[in-house]
C-alpha positions as a Markdown table, in Angstrom:
| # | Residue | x | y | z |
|---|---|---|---|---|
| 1 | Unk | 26.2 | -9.3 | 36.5 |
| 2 | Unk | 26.8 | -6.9 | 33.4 |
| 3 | Unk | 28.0 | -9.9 | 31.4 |
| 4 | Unk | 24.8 | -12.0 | 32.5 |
| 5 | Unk | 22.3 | -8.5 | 31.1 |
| 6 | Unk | 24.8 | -8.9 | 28.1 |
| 7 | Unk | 23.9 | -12.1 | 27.9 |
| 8 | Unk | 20.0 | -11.5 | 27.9 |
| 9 | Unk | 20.2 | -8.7 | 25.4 |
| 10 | Unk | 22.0 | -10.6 | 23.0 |
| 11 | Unk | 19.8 | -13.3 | 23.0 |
| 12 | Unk | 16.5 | -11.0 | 23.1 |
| 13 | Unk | 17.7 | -9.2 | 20.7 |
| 14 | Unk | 18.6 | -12.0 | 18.1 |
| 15 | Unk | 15.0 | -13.7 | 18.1 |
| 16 | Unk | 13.8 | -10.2 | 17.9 |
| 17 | Unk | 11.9 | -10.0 | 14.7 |
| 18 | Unk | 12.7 | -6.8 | 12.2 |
| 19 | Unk | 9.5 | -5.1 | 12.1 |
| 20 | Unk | 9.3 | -4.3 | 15.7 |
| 21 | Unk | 10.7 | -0.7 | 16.6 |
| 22 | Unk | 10.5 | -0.1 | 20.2 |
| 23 | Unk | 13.5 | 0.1 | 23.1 |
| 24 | Unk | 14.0 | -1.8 | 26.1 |
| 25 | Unk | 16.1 | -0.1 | 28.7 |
| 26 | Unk | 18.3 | -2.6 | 31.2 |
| 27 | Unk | 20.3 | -2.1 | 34.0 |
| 28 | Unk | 23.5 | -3.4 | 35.0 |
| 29 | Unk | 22.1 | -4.6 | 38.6 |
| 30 | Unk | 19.1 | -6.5 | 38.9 |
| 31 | Unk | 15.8 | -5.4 | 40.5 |
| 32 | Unk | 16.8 | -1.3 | 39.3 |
| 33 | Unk | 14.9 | 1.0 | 42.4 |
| 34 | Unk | 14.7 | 3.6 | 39.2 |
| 35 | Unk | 12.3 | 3.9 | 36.4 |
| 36 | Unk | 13.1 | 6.1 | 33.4 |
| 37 | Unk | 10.6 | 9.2 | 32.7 |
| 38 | Unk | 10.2 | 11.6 | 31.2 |
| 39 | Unk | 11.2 | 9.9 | 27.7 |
| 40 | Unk | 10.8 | 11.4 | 24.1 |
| 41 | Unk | 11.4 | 9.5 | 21.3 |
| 42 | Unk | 11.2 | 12.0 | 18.1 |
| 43 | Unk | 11.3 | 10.2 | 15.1 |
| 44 | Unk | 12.6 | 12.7 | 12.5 |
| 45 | Unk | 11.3 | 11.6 | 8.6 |
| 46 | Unk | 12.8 | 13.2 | 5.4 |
| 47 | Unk | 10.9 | 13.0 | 1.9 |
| 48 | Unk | 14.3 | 11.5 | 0.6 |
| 49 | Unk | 13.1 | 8.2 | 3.0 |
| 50 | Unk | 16.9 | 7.5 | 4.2 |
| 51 | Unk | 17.7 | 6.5 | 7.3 |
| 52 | Unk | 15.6 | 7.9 | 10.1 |
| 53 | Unk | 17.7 | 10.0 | 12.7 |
| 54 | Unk | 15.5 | 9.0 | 16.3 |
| 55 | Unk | 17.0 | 11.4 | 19.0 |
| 56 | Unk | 16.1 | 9.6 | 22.7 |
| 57 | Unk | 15.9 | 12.1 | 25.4 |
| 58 | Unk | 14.9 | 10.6 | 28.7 |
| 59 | Unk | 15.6 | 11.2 | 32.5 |
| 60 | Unk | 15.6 | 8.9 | 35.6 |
| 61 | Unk | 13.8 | 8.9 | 38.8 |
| 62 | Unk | 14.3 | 7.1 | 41.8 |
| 63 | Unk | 11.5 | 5.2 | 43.3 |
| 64 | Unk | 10.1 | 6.7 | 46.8 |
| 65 | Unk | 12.3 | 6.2 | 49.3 |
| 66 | Unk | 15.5 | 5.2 | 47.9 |
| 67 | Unk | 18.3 | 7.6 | 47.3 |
| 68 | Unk | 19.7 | 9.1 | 43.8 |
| 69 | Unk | 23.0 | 6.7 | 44.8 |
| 70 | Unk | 21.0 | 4.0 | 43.4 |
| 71 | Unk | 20.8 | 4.9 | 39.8 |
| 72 | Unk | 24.8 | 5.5 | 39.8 |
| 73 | Unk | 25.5 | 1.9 | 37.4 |
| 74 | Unk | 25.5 | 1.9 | 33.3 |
| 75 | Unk | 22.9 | 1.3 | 31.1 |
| 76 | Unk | 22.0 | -0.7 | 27.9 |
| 77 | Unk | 19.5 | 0.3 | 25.8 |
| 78 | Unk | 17.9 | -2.6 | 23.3 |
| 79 | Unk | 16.7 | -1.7 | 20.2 |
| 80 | Unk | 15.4 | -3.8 | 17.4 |
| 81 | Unk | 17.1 | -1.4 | 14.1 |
| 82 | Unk | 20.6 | -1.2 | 12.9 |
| 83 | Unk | 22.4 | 2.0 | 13.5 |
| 84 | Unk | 23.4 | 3.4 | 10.4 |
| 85 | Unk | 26.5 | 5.1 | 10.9 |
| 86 | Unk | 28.7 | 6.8 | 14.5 |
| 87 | Unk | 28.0 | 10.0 | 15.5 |
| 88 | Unk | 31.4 | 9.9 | 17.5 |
| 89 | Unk | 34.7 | 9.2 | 16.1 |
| 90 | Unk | 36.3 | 6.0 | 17.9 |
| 91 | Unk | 35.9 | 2.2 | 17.7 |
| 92 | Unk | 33.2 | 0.3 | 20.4 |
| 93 | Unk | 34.2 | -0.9 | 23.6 |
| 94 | Unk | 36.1 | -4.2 | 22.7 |
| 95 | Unk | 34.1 | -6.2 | 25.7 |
| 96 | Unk | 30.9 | -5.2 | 24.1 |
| 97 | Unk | 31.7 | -7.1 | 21.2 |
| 98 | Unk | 33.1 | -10.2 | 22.6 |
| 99 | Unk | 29.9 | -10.8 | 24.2 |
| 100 | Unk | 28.3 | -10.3 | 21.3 |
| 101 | Unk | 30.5 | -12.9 | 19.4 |
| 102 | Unk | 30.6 | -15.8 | 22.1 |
| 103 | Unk | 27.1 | -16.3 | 21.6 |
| 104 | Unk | 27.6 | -16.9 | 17.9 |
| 105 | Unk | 26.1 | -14.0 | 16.5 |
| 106 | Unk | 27.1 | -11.8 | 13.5 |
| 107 | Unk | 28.2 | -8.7 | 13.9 |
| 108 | Unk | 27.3 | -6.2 | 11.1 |
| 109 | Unk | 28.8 | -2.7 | 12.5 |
| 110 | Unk | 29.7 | -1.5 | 15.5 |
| 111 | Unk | 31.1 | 2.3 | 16.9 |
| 112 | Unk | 30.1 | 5.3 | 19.3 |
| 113 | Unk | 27.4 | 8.0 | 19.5 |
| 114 | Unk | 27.9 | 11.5 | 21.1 |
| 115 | Unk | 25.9 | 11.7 | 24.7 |
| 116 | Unk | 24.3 | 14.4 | 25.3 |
| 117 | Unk | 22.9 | 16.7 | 27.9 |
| 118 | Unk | 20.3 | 19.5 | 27.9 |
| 119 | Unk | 18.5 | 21.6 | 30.2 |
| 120 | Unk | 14.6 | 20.8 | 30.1 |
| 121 | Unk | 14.1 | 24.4 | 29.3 |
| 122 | Unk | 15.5 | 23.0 | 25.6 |
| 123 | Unk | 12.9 | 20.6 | 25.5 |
| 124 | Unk | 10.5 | 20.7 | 21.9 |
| 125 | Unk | 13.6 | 23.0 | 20.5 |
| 126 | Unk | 15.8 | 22.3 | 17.7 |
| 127 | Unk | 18.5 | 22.4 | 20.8 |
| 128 | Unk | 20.0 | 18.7 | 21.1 |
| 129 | Unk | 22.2 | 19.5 | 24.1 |
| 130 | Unk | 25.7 | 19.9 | 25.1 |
| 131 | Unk | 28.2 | 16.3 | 25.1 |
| 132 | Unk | 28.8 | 15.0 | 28.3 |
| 133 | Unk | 32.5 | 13.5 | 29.0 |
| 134 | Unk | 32.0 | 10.3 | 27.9 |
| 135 | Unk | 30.0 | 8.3 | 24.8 |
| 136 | Unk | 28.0 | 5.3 | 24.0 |
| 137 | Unk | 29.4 | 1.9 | 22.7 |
| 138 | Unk | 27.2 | 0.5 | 19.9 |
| 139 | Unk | 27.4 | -3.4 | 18.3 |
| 140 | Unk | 24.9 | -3.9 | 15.5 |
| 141 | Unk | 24.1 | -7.8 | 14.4 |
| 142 | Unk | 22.2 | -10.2 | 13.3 |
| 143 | Unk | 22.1 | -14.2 | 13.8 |
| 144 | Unk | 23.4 | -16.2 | 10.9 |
| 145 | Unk | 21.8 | -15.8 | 7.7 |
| 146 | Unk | 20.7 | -12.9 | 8.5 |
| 147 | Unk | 16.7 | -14.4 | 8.3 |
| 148 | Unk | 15.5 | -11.6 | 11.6 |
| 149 | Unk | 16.9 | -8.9 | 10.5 |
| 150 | Unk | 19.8 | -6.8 | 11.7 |
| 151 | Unk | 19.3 | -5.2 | 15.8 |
| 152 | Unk | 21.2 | -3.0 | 18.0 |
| 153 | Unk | 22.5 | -2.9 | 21.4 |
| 154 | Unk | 23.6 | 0.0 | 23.8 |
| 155 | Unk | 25.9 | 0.7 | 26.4 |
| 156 | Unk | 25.4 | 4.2 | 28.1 |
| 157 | Unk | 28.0 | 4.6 | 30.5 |
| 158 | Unk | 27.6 | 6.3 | 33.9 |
| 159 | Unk | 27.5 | 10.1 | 34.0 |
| 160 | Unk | 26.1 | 12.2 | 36.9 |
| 161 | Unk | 24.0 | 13.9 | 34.1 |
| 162 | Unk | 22.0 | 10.6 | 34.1 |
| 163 | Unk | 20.6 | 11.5 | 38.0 |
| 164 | Unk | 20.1 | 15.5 | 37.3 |
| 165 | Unk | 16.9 | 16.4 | 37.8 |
| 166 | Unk | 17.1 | 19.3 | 36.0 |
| 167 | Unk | 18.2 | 18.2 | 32.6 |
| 168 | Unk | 18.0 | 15.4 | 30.0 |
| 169 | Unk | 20.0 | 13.0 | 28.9 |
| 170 | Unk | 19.7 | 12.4 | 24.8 |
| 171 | Unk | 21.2 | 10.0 | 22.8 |
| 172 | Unk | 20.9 | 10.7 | 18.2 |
| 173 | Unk | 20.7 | 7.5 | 17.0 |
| 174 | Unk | 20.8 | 7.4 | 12.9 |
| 175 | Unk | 18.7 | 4.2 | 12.4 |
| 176 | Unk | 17.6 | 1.9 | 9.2 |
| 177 | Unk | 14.5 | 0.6 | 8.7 |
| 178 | Unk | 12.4 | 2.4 | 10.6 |
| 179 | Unk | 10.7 | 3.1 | 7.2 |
| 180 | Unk | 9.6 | 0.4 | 4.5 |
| 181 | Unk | 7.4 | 0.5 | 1.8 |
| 182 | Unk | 4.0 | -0.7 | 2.3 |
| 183 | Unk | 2.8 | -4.4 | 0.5 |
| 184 | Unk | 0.4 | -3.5 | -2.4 |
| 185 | Unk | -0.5 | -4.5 | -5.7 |
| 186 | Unk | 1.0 | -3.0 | -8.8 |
| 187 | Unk | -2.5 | -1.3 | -9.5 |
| 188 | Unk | -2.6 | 0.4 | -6.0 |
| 189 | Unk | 0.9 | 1.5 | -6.5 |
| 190 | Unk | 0.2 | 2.5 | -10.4 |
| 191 | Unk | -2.5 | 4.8 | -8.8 |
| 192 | Unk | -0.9 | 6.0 | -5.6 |
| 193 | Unk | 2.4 | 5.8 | -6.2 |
| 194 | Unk | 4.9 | 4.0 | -3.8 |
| 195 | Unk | 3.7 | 3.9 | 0.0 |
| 196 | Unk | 5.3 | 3.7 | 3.2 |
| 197 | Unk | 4.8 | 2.8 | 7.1 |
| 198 | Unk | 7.3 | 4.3 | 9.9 |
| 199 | Unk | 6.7 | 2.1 | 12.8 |
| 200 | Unk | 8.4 | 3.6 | 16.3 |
| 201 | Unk | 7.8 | 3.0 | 19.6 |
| 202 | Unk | 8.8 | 2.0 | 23.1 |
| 203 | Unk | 8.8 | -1.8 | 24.7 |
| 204 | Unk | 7.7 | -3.7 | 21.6 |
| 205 | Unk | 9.8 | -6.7 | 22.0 |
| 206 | Unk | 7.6 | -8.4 | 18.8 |
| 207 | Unk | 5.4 | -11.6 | 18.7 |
| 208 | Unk | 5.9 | -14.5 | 21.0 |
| 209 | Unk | 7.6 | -16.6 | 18.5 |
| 210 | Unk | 11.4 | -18.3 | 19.0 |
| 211 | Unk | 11.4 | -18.3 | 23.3 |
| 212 | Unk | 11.7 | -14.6 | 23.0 |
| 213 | Unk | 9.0 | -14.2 | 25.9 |
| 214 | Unk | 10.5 | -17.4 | 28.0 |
| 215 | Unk | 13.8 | -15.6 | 27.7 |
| 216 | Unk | 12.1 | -12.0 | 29.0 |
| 217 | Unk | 10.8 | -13.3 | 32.2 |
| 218 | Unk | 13.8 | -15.2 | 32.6 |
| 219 | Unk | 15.5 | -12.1 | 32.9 |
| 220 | Unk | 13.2 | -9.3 | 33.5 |
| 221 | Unk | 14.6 | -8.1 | 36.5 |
| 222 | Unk | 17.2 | -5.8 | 34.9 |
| 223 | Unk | 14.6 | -4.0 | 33.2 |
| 224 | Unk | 14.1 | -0.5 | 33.6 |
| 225 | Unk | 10.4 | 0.3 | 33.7 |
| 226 | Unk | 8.6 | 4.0 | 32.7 |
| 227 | Unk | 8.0 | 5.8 | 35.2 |
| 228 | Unk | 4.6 | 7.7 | 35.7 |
| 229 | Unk | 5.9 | 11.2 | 33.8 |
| 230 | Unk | 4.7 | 12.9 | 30.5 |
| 231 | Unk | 6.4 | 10.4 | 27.9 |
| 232 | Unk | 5.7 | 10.7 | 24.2 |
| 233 | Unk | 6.5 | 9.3 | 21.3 |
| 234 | Unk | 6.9 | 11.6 | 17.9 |
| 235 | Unk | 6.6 | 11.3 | 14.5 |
| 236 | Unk | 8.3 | 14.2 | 12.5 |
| 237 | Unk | 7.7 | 15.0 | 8.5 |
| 238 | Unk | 9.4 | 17.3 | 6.9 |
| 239 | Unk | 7.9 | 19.0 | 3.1 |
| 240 | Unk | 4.4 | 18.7 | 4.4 |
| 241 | Unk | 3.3 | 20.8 | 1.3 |
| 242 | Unk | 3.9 | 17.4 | -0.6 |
| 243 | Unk | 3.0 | 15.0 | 2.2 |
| 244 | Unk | -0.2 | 12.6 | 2.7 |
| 245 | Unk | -0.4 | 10.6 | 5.6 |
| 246 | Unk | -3.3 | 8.0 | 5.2 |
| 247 | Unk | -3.6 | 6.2 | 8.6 |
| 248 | Unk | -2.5 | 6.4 | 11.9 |
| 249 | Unk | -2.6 | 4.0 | 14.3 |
| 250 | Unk | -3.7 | 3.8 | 17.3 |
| 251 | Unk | -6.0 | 6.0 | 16.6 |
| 252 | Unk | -5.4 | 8.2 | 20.1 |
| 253 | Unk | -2.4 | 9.4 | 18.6 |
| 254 | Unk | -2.5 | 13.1 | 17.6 |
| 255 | Unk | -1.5 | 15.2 | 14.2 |
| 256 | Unk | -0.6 | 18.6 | 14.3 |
| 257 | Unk | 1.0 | 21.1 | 12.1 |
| 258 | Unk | 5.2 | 20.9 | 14.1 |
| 259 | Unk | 6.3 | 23.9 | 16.1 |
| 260 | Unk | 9.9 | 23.5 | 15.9 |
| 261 | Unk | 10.3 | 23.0 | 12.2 |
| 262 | Unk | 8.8 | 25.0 | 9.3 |
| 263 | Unk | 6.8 | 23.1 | 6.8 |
| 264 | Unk | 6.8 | 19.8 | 9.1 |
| 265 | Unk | 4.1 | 18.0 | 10.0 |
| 266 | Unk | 4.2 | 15.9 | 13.8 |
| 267 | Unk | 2.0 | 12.6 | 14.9 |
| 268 | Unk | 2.4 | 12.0 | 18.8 |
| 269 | Unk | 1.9 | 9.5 | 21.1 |
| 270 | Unk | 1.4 | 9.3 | 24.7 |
| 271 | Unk | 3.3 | 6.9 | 27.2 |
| 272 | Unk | 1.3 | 5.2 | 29.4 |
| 273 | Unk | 3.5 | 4.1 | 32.5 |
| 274 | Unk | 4.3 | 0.4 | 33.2 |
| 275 | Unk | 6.0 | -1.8 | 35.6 |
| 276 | Unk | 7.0 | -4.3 | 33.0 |
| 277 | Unk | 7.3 | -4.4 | 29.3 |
| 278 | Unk | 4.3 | -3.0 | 27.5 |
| 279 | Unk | 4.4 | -2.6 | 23.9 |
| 280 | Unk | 3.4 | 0.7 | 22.8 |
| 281 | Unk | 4.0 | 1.8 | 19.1 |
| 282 | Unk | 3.1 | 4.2 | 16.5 |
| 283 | Unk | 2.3 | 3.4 | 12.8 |
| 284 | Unk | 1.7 | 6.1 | 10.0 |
| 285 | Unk | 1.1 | 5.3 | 6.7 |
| 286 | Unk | 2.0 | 8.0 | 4.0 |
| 287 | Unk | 3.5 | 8.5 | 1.0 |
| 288 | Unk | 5.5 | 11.9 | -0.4 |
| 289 | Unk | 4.6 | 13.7 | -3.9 |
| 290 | Unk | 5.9 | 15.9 | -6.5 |
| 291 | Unk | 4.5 | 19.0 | -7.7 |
| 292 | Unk | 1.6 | 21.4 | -6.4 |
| 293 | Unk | -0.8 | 18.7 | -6.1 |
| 294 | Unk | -0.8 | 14.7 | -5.7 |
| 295 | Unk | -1.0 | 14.2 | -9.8 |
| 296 | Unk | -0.7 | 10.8 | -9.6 |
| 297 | Unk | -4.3 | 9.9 | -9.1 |
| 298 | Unk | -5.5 | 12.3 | -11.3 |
| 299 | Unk | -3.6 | 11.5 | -14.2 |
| 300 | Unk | -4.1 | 7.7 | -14.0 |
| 301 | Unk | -7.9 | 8.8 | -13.6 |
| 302 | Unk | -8.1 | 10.6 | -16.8 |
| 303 | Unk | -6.1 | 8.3 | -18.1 |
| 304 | Unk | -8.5 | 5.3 | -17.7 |
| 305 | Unk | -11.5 | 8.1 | -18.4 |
| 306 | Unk | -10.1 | 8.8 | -21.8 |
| 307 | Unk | -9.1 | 4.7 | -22.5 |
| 308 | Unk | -12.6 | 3.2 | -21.3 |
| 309 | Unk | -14.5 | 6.1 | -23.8 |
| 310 | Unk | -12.1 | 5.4 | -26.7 |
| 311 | Unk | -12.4 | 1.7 | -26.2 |
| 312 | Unk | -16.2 | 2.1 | -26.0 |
| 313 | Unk | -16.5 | 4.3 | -28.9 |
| 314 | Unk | -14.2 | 1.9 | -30.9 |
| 315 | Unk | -16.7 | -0.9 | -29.7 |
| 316 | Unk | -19.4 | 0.7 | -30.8 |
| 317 | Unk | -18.3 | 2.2 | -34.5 |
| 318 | Unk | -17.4 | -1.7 | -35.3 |
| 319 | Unk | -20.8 | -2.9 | -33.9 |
| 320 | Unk | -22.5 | 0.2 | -36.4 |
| 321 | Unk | -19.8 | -0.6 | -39.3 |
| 322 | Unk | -21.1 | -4.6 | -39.3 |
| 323 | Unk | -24.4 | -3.7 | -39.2 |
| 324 | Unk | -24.3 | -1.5 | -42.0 |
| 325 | Unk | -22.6 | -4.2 | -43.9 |
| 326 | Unk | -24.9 | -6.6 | -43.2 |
| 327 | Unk | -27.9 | -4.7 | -44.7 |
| 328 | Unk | -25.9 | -4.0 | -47.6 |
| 329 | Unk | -25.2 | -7.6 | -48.3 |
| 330 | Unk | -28.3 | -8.4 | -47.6 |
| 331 | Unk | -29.7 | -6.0 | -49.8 |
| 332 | Unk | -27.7 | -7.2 | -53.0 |
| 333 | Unk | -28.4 | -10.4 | -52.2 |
| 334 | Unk | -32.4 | -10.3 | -52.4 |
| 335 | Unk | -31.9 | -8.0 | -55.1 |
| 336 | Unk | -29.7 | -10.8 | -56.9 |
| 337 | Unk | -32.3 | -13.6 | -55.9 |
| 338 | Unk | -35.3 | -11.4 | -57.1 |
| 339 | Unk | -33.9 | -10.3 | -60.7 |
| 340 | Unk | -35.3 | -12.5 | -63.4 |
| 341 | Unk | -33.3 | -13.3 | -66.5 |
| 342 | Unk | -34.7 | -10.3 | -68.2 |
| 343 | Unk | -34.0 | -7.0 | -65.0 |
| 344 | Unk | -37.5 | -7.0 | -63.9 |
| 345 | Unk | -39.4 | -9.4 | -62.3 |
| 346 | Unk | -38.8 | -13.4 | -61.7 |
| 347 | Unk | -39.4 | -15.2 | -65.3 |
| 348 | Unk | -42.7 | -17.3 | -66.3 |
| 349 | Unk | -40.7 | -20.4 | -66.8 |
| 350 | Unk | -39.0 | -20.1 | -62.7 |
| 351 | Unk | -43.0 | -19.1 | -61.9 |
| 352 | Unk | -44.5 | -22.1 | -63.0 |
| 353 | Unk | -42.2 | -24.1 | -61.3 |
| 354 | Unk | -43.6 | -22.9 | -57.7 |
| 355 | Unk | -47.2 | -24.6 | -58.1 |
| 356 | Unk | -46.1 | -28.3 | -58.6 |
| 357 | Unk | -42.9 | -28.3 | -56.2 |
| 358 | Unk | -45.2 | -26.4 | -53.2 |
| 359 | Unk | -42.6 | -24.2 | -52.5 |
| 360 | Unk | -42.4 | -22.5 | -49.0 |
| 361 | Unk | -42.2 | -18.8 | -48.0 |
| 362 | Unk | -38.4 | -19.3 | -47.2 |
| 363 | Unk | -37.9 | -21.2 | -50.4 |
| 364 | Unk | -39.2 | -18.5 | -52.3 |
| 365 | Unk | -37.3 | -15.6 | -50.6 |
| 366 | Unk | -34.3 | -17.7 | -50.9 |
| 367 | Unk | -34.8 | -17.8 | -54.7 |
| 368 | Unk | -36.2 | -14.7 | -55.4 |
| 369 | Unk | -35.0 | -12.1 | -52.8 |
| 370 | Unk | -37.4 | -10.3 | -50.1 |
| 371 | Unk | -40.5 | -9.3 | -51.6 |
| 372 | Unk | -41.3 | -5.4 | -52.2 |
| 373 | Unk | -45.1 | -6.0 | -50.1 |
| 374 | Unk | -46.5 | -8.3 | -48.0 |
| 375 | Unk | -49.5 | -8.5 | -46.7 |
| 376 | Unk | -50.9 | -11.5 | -44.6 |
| 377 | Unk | -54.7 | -12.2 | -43.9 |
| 378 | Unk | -55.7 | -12.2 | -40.0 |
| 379 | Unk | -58.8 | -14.1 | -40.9 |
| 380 | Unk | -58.5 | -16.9 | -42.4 |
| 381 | Unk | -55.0 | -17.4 | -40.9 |
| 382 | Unk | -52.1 | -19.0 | -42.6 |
| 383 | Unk | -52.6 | -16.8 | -45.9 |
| 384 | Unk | -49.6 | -14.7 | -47.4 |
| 385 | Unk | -49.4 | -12.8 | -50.5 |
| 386 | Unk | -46.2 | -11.8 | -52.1 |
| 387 | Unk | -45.4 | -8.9 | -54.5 |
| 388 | Unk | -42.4 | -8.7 | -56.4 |
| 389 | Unk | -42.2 | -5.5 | -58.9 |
| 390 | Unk | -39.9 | -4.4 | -61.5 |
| 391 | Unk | -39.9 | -2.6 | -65.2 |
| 392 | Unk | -38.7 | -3.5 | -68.2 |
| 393 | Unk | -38.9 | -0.1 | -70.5 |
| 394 | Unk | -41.7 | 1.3 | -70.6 |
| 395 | Unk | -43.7 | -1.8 | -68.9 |
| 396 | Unk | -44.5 | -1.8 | -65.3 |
| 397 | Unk | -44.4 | -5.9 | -64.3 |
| 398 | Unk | -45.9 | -7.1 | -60.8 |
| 399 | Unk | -46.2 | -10.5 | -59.5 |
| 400 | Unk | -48.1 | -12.2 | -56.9 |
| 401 | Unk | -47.4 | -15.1 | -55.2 |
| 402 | Unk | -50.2 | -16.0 | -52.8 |
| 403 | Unk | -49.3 | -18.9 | -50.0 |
| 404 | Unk | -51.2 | -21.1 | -48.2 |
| 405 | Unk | -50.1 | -22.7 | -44.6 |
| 406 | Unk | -46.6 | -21.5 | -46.0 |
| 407 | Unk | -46.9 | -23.4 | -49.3 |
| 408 | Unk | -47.4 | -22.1 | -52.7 |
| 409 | Unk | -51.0 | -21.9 | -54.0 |
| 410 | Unk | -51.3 | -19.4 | -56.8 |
| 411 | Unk | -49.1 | -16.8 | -58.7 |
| 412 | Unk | -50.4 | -14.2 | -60.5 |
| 413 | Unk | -48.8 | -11.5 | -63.1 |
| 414 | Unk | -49.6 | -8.5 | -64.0 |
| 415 | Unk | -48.3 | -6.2 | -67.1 |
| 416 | Unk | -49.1 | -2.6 | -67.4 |
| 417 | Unk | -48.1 | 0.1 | -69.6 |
């Protein structure tokens, strides 16, 4: 029978996918008359983001009329995370392995953790328990390749401390990839700086993808549901001078300054019993900072403040600078086009030339340069008249050039002294 609950684990666990983190607890009989509660997963987060130590403190409870003889068999405890490192000296139980291997799966670690046992008077303090007598056989894998991720299973060996009312039972369990960074662009993380999403929880088997669900109910009846008991599951941050959690989800999960740890900030999460597998997990979102305050976005702010005015002002001293330019040109061109031979005004012999040819207005300012007047007659329309003035010594020259439906009818000179 334990073989046949090896047998489901390892094949629930290897189509599994890696972003689930909740536990599934089996039995070693089938149809369990025991349902586990109260259970406590605290997930303790560092700002150095390494592998997430969960400690698992749970009890068991016999159903209504069915004696504590019942719960006396061995446990396994699926989860979908690979244990980082033993807490307990000492190699796995060799058995454990083997059926791990003869379904062709990879094995990536394997070892023991320390069981422990506390009163419930030690629950919510820093007090993880005394060891009981024996410990827990662990056997990390993954199928090959390696494409869903690396998973974990369990075996909690019988201990009376399992059926004591009065006490818990917890389990530290060193676990990576709990924490990942969260998908963004570069410009969110230029701005925010690297984010991250711990995602814990109890019963999340993952989506129904690869007969992960047709091999569940195929095999459901070693599971070991939650009782109706105060479960919760915890978040713990540590440094939270220079932490910013951003979301939370679901959004009945509470936040609260921690109790147990100074500085430490705590996001909880209620149980809700269940007779079957019920997904139930917790997602924060945060990211750690250095210094006094979360520089990041206010330096990149002023950052783009200072670029977008420079740029503009840059803009806008070139846009000024050609204009000016412009004029200039402009200016010694009609003053070019408007000098006659002699400095002052245009000559006789280029005046006389207007008449005849029936020059136009823009003709004439292309020759001779903008005019210093002109004045154009409302009534009768279409009439222009063009002065052009200069000196030459002591003599004050000023032509006239008068235009008719923008063709040249008259020029007139004038000398004075």
């Amino acid at each position: 029978m334990i073989k046949s609950c090896v047998a489901a684990a390892a094949l629930l666990c290897a189509a599994t996918p890696a972003v689930s983190h909740g536990q599934v607890f089996l039995a070693s009989r089938p149809h369990p008359e025991f349902l586990v509660g109260p259970l406590f997963a605290v997930a303790n987060v560092s700002p150095g983001l390494g592998p997430v130590t969960v400690n698992l403190s749970w009890g068991l409870t016999t159903r209504p009329g069915h004696p504590v003889a019942d719960i006396q068999q061995d446990l396994y405890l699926l989860w979908p995370a690979e244990v980082a490192e033993s807490t307990a000296p000492g190699p796995a139980e060799p058995q454990l392995t083997r059926e791990i291997e003869a379904r062709g799966l990879v094995v990536l670690g394997s070892g023991r953790l320390i069981l422990r046992s506390r009163d419930r008077l030690q629950l919510g303090t820093a007090a993880l328990g005394e060891p009981v007598g024996v410990f827990a056989s662990y056997v990390t894998f993954t199928r090959p390749g390696g494409q869903t991720g690396a998973v974990t299973y369990i075996k909690i060996p019988w201990t009376s401390e399992l059926s004591d009312p009065l006490s818990f039972v917890t389990l530290v369990l060193p676990l990576r990839g709990l924490v990942v960074p969260k998908a963004a662009t570069w410009l969110d993380e230029l701005f925010w700086g690297r984010r991250h999403v711990l995602t814990t929880g109890f019963g999340d088997l993952g989506p129904p993808v690869l007969g992960l669900f047709s091999l569940y109910y195929e095999r459901r009846d070693h599971v070991v549901p939650l009782a109706r008991a105060y479960s919760l599951v915890i978040a713990t941050f540590g440094d939270s001078d220079h932490l910013k959690i951003e979301e939370i989800a679901p959004a009945t999960a509470v936040r609260r300054q921690s109790r147990v740890r100074a500085g430490g900030e705590v996001v909880a999460l209620t149980l809700l019993p269940s007779e079957d597998i019920s997904a139930q997990s917790l997602r924060v979102q945060f990211h750690y900072f250095t210094g006094r305050i979360n520089w990041r976005p206010v330096v990149v702010s002023v950052v783009v403040l200072l670029v977008t005015n420079f740029a503009g002002v840059l803009i806008l001293s070139k846009d000024v600078s050609r204009r000016i330019r412009r004029r200039r040109r402009a200016r010694r061109r009609f003053a070019t086009a408007a000098t006659a031979p002699n400095g002052t005004v245009p000559s006789r012999e280029t005046l006389v030339t207007l008449i005849p040819a029936g020059t136009t207005y823009d003709e004439v300012v292309a020759r001779f340069g903008r005019p210093d007047e002109e004045h154009e007659r409302v009534t009768p329309p279409g009439r222009r008249t063009l002065l052009y003035r200069g000196a030459n010594g002591a003599e004050q020259h000023e032509v006239a050039i008068e235009l008719y439906d923008d063709r040249v009818r008259e020029v007139t000179c004038v000398t004075s002294r």
